[in-house]
C-alpha positions as a printed Julia matrix, in Angstrom:
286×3 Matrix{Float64}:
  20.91  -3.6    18.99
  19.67  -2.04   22.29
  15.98  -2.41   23.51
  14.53   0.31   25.11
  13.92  -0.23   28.77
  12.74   3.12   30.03
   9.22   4.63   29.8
  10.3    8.41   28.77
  10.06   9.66   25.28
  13.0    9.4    23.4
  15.15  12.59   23.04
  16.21  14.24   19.31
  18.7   16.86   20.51
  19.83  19.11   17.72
  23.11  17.15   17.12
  20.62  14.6    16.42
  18.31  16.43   14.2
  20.99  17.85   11.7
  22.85  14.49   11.03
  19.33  13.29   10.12
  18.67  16.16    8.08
  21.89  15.88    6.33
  21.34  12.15    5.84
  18.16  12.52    4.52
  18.89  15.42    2.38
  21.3   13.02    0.77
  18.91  10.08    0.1
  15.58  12.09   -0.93
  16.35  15.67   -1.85
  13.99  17.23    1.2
  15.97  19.77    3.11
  14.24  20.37    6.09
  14.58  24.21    8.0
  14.89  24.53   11.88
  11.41  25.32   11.82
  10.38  21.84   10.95
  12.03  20.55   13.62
   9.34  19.83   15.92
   7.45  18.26   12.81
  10.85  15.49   12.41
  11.42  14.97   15.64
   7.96  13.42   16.11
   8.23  11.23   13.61
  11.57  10.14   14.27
  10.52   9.57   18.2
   7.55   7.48   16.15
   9.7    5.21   14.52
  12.35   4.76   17.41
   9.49   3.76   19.3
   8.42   1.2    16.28
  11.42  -0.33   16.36
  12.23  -0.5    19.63
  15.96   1.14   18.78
  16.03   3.2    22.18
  17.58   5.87   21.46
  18.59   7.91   17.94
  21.85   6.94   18.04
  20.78   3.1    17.72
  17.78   3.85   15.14
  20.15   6.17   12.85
  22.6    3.34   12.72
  19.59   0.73   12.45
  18.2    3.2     9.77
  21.74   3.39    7.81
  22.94   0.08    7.51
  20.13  -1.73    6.88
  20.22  -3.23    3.96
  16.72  -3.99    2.44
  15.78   0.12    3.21
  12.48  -0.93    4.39
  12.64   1.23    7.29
  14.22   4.65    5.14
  10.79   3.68    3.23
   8.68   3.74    6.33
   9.9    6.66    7.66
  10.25   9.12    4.46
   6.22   8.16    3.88
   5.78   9.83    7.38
   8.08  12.37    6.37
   6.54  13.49    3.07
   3.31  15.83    3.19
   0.23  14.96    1.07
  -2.23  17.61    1.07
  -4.34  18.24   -2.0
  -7.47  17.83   -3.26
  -9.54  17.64   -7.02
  -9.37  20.33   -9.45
  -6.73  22.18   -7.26
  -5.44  25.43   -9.18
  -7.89  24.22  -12.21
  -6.36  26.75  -13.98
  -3.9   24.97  -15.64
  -6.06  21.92  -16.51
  -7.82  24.54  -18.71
  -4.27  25.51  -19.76
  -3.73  21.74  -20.5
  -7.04  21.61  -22.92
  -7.19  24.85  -24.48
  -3.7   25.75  -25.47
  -0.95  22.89  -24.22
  -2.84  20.07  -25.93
  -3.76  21.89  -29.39
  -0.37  22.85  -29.82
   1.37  19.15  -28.8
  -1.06  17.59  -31.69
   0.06  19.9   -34.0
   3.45  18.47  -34.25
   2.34  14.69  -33.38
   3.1   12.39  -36.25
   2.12   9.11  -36.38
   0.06   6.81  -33.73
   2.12   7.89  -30.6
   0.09   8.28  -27.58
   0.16  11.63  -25.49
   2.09  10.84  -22.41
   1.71  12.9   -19.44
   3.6   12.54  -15.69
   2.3   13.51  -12.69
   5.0   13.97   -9.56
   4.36  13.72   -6.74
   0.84  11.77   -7.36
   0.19  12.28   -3.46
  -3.24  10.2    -2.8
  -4.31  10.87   -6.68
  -6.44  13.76   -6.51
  -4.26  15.56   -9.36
  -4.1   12.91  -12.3
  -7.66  11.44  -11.85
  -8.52  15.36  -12.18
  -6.7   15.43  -15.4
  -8.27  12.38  -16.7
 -12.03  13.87  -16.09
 -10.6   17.03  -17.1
  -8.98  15.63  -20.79
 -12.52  13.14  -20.58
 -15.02  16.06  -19.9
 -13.07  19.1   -21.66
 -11.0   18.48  -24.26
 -12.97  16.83  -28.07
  -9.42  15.33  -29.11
 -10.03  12.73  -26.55
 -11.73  10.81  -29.01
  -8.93  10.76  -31.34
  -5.35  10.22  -29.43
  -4.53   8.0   -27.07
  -3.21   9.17  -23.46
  -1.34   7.79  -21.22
  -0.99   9.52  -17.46
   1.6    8.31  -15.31
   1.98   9.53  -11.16
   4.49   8.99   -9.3
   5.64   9.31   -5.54
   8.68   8.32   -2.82
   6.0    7.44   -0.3
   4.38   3.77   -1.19
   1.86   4.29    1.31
   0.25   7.18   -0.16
   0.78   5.17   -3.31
  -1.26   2.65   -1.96
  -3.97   4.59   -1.26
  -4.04   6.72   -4.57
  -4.75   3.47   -6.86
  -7.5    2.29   -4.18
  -9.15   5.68   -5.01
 -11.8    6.14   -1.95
 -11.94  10.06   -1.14
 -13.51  12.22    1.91
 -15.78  15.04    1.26
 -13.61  17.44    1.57
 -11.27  16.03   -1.56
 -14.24  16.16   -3.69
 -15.64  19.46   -2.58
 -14.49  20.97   -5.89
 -15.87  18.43   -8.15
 -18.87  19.53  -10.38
 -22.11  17.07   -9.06
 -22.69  16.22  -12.58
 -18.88  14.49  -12.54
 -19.61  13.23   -8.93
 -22.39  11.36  -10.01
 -20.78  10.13  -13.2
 -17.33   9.13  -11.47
 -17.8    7.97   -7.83
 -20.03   6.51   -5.76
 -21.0    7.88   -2.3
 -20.49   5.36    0.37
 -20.74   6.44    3.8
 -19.24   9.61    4.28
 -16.5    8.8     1.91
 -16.8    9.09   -2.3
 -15.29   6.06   -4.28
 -13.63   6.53   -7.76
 -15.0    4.36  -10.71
 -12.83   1.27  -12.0
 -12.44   2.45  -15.69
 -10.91   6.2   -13.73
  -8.64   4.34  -11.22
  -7.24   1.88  -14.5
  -6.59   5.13  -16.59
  -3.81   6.18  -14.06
  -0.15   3.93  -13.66
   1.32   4.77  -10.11
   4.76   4.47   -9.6
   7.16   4.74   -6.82
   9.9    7.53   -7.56
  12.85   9.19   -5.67
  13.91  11.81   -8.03
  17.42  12.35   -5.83
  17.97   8.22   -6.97
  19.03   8.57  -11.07
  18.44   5.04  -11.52
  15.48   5.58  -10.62
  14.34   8.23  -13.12
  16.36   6.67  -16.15
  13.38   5.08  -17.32
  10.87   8.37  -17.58
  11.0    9.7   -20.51
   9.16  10.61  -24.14
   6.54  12.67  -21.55
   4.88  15.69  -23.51
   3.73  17.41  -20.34
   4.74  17.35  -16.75
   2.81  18.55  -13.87
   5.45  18.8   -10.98
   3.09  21.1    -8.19
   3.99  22.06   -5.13
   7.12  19.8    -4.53
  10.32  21.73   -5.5
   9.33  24.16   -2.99
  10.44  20.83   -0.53
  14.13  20.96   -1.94
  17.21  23.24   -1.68
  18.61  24.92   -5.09
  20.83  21.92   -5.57
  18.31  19.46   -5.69
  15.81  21.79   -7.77
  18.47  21.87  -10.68
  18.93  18.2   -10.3
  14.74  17.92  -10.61
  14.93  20.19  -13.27
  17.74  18.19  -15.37
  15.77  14.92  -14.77
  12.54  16.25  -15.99
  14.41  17.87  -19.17
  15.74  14.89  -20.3
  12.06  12.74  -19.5
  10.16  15.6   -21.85
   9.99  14.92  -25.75
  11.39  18.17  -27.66
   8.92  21.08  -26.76
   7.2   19.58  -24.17
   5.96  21.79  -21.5
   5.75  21.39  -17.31
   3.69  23.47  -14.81
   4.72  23.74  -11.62
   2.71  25.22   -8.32
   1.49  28.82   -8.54
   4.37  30.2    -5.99
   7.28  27.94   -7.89
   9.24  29.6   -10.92
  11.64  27.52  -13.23
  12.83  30.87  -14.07
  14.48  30.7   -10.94
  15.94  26.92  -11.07
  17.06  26.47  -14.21
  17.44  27.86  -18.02
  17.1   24.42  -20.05
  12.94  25.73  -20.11
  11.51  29.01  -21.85
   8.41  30.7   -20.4
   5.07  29.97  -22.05
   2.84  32.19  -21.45
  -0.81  31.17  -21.94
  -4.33  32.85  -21.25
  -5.1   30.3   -18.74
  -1.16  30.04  -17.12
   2.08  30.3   -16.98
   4.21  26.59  -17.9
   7.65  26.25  -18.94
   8.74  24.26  -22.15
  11.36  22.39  -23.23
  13.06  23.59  -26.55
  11.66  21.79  -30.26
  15.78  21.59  -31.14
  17.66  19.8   -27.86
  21.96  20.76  -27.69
């Protein structure tokens, strides 16, 4: 391996830039456009840097053939955007309470729990909002169990979901009365109760890895916002195929406001609610 020995920034020509983008296409589904280009070649200049490869040619081959994938790990968390906050596009939570849930415990039998998947979890905004939405909103909380499970590629943002310590900005949306009830203000920062933060399991997912998804399934609802807009049409059908086989028969999955399954795939029908538009998976699978 070669040490750097010059001062100057690395260069990514574009050679450079689409055999990563093709590489990485191929190991996490994200297709990135010439316009992001400035965005990867930072953080590929970042991590040549970190490793003290020299030059892309030696970190790409560093990056390849390493065999424990730590450093494909490290880099795809700088790769991967995480911008959300609590009680984004609410909407659908009311969609969740008011018409998704009522009609899911209609044709529960038995003491099964309601199991619901959040991808990508991102810092954890989205499933802690569901579980103060399903513990504030919906009366058959009392009654069924529910499990919520969120998953993500990037383990640091992982990391920082399950520690559950949020600026003031992620909790601008939040009602005061739930501020008070679920976090505590310390500093400028707002911390998330225990009995919250325990009510969420956080996994680490690559949905373009099968064997990693083989083991999500009997899900009733999916909330999959704002990350197929990340992938090309192959990898959205893939998505798609992998979250109709982790849904139970008529289970349903919302997606971000400017995403359509319409467009990806026909395993779903459209649902069209008062509060939103989801997509569900049919009550009779082929």
């Amino acid at each position: 391996m070669t040490l750097s020995t010059s001062s100057s920034e690395p260069h990514i020509s574009i050679d450079d830039f689409l055999k990563f983008k093709e590489f990485f296409y191929r190991r996490t589904g994200i297709s990135f456009e010439p316009s992001k280009r400035y965005f990867v070649d930072k953080r590929l200049v970042e991590r040549i840097e970190a490793t003290r490869t020299g030059n892309f040619r030696g970190y790409f081959t560093f990056l390849r053939l390493q065999a424990s994938g730590e450093e494909l790990q490290q880099l795809t968390n700088l790769m991967t955007v995480n911008e959300t906050y609590f009680l984004r596009e609410e909407y659908q939570f009311q969609c969740l309470v008011d018409s998704i849930l009522p009609e899911i415990v209609r044709r529960k039998t038995g003491a099964n729990a309601i199991r619901i998947w959040c991808i990508p979890s991102s810092s954890g905004e989205e499933p802690y909002s569901i579980a103060m939405y399903l513990l504030e909103r919906w009366a058959g909380i009392t009654a069924w169990d529910v499990e919520i499970v969120s998953s993500d590629i990037d383990t640091s943002i992982l990391r920082r979901a399950r520690v559950g310590r949020y600026s003031a900005r992620s909790v601008h949306n939040v009602p005061p009365r739930w501020l008070e009830k679920y976090f505590r203000e310390t500093g400028d920062e707002f911390q998330l109760c225990d009995d919250l933060r325990q009510a969420v399991e956080f996994t680490r997912v690559n949905l373009s890895e099968p064997a990693d998804t083989l083991v999500y399934h009997d899900f009733d609802v999916i909330f999959c916002r704002n990350l197929l807009i990340y992938f090309d049409d192959v990898s959205r059908t893939t998505a798609a195929e992998t979250f109709y086989e982790a849904l139970n028969p008529g289970g349903y999955i919302c997606l971000g406001h400017s995403e359509s399954m319409s467009r990806i795939s026909p395993l779903f029908k459209v649902r069209k609610f008062p509060e939103a538009i989801v997509y569900q998976k049919g009550l009779e699978t082929p």
